[in-house]
KEMI-969738 format. One record per residue (C-alpha): residue number from 1; residue in three letters; z, y, x. Coordinates in pm, 1 decimal, padded with zeros to 6 digits, m for minus. Layout:
[NUM, 'ala', [Z, Y, X]];
...
END
This chain:
[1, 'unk', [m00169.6, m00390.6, 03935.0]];
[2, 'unk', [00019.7, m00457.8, 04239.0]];
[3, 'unk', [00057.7, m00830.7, 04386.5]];
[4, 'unk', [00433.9, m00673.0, 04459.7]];
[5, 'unk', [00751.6, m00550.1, 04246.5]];
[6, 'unk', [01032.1, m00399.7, 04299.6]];
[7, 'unk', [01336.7, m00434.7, 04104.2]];
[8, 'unk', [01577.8, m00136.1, 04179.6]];
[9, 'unk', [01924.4, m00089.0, 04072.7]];
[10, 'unk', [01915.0, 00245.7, 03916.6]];
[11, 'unk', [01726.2, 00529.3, 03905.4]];
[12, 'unk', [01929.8, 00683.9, 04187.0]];
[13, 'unk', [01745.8, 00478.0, 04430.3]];
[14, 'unk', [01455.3, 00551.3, 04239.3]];
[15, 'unk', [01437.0, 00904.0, 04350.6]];
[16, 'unk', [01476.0, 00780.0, 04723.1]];
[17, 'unk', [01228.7, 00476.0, 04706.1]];
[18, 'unk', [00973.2, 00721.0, 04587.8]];
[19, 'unk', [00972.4, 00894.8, 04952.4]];
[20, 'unk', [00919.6, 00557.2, 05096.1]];
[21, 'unk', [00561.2, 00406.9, 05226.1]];
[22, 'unk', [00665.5, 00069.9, 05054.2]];
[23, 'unk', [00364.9, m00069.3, 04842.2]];
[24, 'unk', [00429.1, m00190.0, 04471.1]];
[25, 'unk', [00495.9, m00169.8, 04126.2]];
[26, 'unk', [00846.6, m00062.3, 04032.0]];
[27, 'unk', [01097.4, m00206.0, 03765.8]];
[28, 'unk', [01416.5, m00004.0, 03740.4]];
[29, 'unk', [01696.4, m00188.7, 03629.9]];
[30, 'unk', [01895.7, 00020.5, 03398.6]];
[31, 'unk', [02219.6, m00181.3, 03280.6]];
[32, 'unk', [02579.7, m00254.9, 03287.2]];
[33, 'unk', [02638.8, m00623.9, 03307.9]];
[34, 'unk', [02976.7, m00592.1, 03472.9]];
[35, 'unk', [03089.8, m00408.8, 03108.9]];
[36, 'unk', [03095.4, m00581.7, 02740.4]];
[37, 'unk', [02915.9, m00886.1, 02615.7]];
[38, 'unk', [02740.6, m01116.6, 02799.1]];
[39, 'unk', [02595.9, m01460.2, 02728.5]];
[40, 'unk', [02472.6, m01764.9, 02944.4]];
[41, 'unk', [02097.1, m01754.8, 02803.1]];
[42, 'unk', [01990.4, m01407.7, 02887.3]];
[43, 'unk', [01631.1, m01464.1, 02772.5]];
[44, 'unk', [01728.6, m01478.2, 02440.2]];
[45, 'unk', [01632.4, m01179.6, 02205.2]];
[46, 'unk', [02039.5, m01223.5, 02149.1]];
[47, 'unk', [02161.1, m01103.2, 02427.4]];
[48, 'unk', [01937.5, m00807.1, 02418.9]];
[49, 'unk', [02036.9, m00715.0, 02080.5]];
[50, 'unk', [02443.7, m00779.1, 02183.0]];
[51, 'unk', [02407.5, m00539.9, 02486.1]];
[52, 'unk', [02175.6, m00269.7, 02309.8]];
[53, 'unk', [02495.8, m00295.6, 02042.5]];
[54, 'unk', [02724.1, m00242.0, 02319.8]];
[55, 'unk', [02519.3, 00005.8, 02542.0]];
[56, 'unk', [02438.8, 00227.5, 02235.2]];
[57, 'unk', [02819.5, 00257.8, 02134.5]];
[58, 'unk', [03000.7, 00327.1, 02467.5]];
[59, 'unk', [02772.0, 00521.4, 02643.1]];
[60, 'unk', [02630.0, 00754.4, 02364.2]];
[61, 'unk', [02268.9, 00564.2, 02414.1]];
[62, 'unk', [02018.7, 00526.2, 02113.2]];
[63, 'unk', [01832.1, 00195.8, 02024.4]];
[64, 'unk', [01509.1, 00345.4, 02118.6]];
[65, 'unk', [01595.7, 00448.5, 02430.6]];
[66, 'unk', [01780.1, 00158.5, 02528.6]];
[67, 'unk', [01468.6, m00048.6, 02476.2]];
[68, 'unk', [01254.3, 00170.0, 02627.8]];
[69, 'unk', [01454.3, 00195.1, 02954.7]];
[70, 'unk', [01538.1, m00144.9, 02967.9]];
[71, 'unk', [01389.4, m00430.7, 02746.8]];
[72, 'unk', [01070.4, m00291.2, 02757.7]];
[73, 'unk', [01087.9, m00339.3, 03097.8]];
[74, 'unk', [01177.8, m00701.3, 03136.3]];
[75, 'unk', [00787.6, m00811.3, 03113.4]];
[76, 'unk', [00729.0, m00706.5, 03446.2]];
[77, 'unk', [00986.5, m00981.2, 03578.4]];
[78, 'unk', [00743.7, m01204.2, 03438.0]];
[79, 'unk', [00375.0, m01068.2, 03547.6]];
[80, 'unk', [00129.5, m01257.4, 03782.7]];
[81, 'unk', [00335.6, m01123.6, 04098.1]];
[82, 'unk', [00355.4, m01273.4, 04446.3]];
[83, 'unk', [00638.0, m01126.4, 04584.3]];
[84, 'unk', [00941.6, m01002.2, 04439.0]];
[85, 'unk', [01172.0, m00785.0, 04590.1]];
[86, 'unk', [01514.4, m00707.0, 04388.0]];
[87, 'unk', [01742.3, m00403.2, 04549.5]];
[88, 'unk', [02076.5, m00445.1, 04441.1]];
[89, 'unk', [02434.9, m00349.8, 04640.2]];
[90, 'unk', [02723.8, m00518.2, 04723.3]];
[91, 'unk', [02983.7, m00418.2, 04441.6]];
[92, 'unk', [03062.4, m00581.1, 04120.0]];
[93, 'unk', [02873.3, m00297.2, 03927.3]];
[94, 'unk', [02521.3, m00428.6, 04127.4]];
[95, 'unk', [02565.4, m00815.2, 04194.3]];
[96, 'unk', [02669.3, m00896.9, 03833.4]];
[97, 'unk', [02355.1, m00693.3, 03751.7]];
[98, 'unk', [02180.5, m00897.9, 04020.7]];
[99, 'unk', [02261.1, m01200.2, 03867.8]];
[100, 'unk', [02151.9, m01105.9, 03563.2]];
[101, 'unk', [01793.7, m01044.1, 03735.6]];
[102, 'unk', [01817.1, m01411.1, 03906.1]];
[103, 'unk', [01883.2, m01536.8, 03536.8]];
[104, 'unk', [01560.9, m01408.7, 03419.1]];
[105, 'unk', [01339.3, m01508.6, 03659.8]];
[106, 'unk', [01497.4, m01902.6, 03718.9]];
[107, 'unk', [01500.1, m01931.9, 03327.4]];
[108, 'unk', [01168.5, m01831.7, 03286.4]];
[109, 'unk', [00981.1, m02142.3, 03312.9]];
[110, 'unk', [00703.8, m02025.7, 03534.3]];
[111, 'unk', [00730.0, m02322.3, 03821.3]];
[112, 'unk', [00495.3, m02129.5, 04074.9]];
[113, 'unk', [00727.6, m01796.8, 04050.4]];
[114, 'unk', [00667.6, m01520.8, 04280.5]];
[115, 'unk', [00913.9, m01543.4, 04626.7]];
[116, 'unk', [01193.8, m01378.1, 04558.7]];
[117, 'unk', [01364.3, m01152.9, 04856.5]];
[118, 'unk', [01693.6, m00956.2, 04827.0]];
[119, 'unk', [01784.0, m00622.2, 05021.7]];
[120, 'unk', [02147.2, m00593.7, 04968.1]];
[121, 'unk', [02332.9, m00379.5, 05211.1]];
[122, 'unk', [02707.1, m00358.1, 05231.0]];
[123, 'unk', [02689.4, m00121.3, 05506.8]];
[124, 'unk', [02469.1, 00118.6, 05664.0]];
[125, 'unk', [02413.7, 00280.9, 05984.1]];
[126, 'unk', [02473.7, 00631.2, 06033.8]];
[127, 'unk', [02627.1, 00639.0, 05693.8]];
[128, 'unk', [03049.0, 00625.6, 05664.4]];
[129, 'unk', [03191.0, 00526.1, 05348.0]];
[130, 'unk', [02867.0, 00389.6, 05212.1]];
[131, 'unk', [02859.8, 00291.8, 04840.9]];
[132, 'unk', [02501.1, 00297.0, 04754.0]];
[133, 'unk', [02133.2, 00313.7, 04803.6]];
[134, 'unk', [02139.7, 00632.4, 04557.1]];
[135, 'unk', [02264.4, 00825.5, 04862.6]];
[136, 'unk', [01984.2, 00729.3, 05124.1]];
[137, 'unk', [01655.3, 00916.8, 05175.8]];
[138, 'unk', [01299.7, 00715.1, 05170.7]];
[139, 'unk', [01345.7, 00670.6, 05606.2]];
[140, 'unk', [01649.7, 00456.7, 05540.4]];
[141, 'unk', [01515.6, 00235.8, 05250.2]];
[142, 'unk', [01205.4, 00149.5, 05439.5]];
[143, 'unk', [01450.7, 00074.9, 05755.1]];
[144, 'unk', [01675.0, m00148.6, 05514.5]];
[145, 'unk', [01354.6, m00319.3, 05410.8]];
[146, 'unk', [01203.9, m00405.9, 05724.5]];
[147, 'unk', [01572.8, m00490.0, 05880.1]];
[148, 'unk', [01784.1, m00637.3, 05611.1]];
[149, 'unk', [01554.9, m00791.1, 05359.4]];
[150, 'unk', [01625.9, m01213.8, 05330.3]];
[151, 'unk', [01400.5, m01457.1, 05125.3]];
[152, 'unk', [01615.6, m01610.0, 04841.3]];
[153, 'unk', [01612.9, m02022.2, 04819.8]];
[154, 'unk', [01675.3, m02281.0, 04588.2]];
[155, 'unk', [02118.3, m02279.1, 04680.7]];
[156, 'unk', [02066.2, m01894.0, 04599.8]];
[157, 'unk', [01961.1, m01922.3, 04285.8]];
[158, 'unk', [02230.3, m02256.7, 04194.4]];
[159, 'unk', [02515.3, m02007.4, 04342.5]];
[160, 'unk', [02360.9, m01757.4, 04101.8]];
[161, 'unk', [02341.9, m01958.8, 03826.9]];
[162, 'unk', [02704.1, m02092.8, 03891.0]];
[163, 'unk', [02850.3, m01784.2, 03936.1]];
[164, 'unk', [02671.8, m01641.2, 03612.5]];
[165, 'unk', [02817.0, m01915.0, 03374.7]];
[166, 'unk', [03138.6, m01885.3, 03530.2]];
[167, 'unk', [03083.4, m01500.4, 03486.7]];
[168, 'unk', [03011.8, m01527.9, 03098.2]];
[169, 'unk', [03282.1, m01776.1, 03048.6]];
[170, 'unk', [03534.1, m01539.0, 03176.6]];
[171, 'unk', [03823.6, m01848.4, 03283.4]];
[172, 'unk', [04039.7, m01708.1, 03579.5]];
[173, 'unk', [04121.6, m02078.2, 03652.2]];
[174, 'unk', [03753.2, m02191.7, 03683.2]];
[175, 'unk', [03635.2, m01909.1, 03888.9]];
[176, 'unk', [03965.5, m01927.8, 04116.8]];
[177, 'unk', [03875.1, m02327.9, 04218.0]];
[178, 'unk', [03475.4, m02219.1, 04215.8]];
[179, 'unk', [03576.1, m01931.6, 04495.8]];
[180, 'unk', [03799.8, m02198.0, 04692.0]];
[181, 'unk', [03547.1, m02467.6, 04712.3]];
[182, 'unk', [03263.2, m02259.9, 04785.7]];
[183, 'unk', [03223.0, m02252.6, 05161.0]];
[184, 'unk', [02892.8, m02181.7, 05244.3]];
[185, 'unk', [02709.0, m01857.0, 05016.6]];
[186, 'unk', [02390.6, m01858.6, 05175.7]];
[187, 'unk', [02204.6, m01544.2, 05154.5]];
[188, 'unk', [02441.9, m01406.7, 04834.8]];
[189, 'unk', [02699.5, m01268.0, 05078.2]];
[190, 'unk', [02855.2, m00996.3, 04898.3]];
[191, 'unk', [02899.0, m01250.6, 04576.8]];
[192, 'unk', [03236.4, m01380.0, 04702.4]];
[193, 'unk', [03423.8, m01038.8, 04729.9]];
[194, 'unk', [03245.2, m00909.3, 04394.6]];
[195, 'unk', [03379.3, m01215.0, 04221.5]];
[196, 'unk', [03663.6, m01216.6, 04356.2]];
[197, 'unk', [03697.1, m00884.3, 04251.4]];
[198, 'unk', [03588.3, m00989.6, 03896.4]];
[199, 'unk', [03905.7, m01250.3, 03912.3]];
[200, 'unk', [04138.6, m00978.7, 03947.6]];
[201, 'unk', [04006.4, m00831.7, 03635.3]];
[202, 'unk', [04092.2, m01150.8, 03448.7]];
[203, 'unk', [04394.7, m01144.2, 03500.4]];
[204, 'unk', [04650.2, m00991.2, 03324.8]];
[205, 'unk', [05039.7, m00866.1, 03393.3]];
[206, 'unk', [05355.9, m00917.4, 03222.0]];
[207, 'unk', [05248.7, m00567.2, 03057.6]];
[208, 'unk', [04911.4, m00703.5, 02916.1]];
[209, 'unk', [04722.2, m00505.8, 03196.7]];
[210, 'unk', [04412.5, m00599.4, 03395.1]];
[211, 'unk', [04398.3, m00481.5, 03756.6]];
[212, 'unk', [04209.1, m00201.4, 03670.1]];
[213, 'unk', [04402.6, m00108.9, 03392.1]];
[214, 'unk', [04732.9, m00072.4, 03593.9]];
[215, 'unk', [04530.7, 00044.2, 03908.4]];
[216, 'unk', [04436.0, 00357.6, 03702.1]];
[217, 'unk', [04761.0, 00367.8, 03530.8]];
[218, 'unk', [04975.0, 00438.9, 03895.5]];
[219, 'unk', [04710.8, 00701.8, 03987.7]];
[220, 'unk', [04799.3, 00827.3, 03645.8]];
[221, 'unk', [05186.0, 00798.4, 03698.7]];
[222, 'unk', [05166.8, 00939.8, 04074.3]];
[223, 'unk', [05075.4, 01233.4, 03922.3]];
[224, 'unk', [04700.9, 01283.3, 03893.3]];
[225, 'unk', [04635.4, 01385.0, 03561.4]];
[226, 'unk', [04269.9, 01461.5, 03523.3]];
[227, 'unk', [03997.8, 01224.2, 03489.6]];
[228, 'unk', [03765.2, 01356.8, 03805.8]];
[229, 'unk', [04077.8, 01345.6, 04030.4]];
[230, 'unk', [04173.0, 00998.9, 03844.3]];
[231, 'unk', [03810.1, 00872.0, 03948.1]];
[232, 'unk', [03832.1, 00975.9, 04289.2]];
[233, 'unk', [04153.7, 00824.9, 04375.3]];
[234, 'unk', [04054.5, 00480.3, 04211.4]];
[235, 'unk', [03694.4, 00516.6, 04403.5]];
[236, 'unk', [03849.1, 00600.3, 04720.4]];
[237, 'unk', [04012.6, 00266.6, 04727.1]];
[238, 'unk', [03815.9, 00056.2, 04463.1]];
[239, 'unk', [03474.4, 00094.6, 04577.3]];
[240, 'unk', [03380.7, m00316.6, 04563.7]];
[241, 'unk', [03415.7, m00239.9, 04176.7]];
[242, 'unk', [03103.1, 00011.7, 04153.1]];
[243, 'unk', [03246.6, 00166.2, 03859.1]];
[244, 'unk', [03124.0, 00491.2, 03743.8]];
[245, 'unk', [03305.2, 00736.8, 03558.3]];
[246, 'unk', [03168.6, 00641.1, 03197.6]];
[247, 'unk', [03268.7, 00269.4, 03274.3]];
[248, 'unk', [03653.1, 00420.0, 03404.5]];
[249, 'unk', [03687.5, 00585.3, 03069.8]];
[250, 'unk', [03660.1, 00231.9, 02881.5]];
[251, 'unk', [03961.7, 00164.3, 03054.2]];
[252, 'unk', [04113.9, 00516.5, 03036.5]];
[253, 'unk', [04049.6, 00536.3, 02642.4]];
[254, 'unk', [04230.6, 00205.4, 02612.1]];
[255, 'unk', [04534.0, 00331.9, 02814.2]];
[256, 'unk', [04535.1, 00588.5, 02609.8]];
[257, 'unk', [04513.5, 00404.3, 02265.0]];
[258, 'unk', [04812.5, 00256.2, 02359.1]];
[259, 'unk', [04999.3, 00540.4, 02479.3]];
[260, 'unk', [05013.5, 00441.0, 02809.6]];
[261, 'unk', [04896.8, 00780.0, 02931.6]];
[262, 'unk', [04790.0, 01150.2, 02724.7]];
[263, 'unk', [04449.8, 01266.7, 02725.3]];
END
């Protein structure tokens, strides 16, 4: 067993690490945090159970898969590593999933943890339009490693933590005067945008609509009727969101159940 782990955000940047010279174990982090039920004590065999619930029903997963690819996996946050190294981007999608990951390991109550480093690129050279590691080759990883890569501290983890409870307790209010008085974000960077981001989902319009919701609904009412050309319209403004097309069509379905738009 490696002194080392990685914890990737997908198995899109799976295929890519894998042409990389980077030594360690590999953990592949295969959620959805940014979509359905979340709770403050993610180490609970709760949670787990809530978001297998949730997983299995909107994204045609099974139970056994679910825990194979992803709660089967959690032990490795907690073996006898050194080093940590957690690979997560800069939209809402990846840094409420990186939270979650900074959740485990601070409420695990293992006081001589492994360091902790983050690679989180918002940008990178030689790439326009970039919206994730998925779409690098194994040169470019190993360049963001040995350029981009920051130890996390202490003030990470409390802006973590603050952000996650503020996260699961979904007030607009509370996270608006958080996001104000927050001046200084450390090495968490891309957490301000993403949450402020997240705010914009909170709230709602005199038509009971979330951002999103109406966002896709003027795509819809410009006249883009189909759900690939719907998705690239909202991605080719919306990228901080990280949305895939499986987490669109929760919102499309709901338009739809209300009549807002046909299918």
């Amino acid at each position: 067993m490696s002194t080392i782990l990685h914890v990737l955000n997908g198995d899109s940047t799976l295929y890519g690490f894998e042409q990389t010279g980077i030594a360690g174990d590999v953990m592949v982090w295969r959620e959805v945090l940014s979509e359905g039920p979340v709770s403050e004590r993610i180490t609970s065999a709760n949670f787990w159970q809530q978001r297998s619930a949730f997983i299995c029903k909107t994204f045609d997963e099974t139970p056994h898969r679910y825990h194979e690819g992803m709660v089967a996996q959690l032990e490795k946050l907690s073996g006898p590593y050194e080093e940590i190294n957690l690979w997560f981007e800069f939209d809402l999608h990846c840094q409420v999933n990186l939270l979650g990951v900074m959740m485990l390991l601070s409420q695990q109550t293992n006081l001589s943890g492994p360091a902790v480093y983050l690679i989180c690129p918002s940008e990178v050279t030689g790439v326009s339009d970039f919206r994730g590691m998925g779409e690098l080759n194994g040169e470019q990883l190993e360049s963001l490693f040995d350029n981009t890569r920051v130890q996390l501290g202490d003030y990470d983890f409390e802006l973590a933590t603050e952000a996650w409870d503020l996260y699961v307790a979904g007030n607009a209010v509370k996270l608006q005067a958080w996001l104000s008085s927050t001046t200084f974000w450390a090495n968490m960077q891309c957490l301000k945008p993403a949450m402020e981001a997240h705010l914009k989902r909170l709230r709602v319009n005199a038509e009971g609509l979330n951002y999103i919701q109406q966002r896709l609904l003027d795509i819809y009412n410009s006249g883009t009727h189909d759900r690939p050309g719907i998705y690239a319209a909202f991605w080719a403004n919306e990228k901080i969101y990280g949305m895939g097309d499986s987490e669109l069509d929760i919102h499309l379905d709901e338009l739809t159940a209300r009549g807002l738009i046909t299918p």
